[in-house]
N, C-alpha and C positions, 0 to 999 in steps of 0.2 A: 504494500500500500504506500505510495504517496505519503511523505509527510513536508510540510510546513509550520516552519517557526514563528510561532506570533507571542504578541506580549500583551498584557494588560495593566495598566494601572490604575491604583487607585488614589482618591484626590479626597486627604481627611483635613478638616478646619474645625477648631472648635467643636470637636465630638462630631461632627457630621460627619458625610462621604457624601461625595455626589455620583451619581451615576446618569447612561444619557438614556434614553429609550431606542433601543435597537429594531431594525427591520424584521429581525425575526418575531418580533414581539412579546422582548424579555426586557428586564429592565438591567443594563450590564455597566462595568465601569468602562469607560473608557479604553479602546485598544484594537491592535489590528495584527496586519504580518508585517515579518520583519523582512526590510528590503535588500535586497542585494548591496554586499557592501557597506552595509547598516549593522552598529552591534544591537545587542537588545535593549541599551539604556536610551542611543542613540534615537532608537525607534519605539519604545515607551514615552519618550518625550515631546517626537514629532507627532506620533500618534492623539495624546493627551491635549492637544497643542489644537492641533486640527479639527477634533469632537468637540473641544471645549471652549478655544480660544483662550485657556490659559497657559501661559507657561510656568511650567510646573519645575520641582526640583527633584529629585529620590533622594529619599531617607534611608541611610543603610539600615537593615533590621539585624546587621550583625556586624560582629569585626570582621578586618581585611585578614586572609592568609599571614600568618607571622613568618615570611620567607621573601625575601628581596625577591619581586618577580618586576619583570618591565613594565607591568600594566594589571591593574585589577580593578575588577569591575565589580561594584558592589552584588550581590546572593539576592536570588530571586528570594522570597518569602516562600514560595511553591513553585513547583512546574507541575502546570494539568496536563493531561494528557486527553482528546478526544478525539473520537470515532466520528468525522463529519460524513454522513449518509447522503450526500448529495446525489442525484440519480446523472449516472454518466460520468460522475469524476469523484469516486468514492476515496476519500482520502482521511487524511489526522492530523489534527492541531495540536503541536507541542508547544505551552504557552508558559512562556515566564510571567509569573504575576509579582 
């Protein structure tokens, strides 16, 4: 099967969370796929950006790796994994949130 990287973010203030109302008609936070070339913070951000109009920051939910690395990128919170049933292009979203 087909898999595609997408992300989600979520966008908290003051105890809340917003979320948008998606096409499918579910109520989701913010997010899409990740673009070629795009890391996943990269495109949680543009994503967030784009559904919201706001630009947003990430909050690491952890520490960095304790090991000199060239580059780190803060820890998803989760990665979902889903089964998208689309009829004709049956594939899988593996989503950092």
């Amino acid at each position: 099967m087909e898999r595609h990287f997408t992300v989600s973010g979520f966008l908290s203030h003051g105890g809340r969370t917003a979320l948008h109302w998606h096409r499918l008609g579910l109520w989701l936070p913010p997010g899409g796929h990740v673009q070629p070339n795009e890391d996943p913070i990269e495109a949680v951000l543009r994503e967030v950006e784009e559904e919201t109009g706001i630009v947003a920051a990430v909050v690491p939910t952890t520490r960095p790796y304790p090991h000199e690395l060239p580059r780190q990128l803060p820890a998803p919170a989760t990665i979902g994994v889903y089964d998208i049933e689309e009829p004709g292009n049956p594939h899988q979203h593996i989503d950092f949130v």
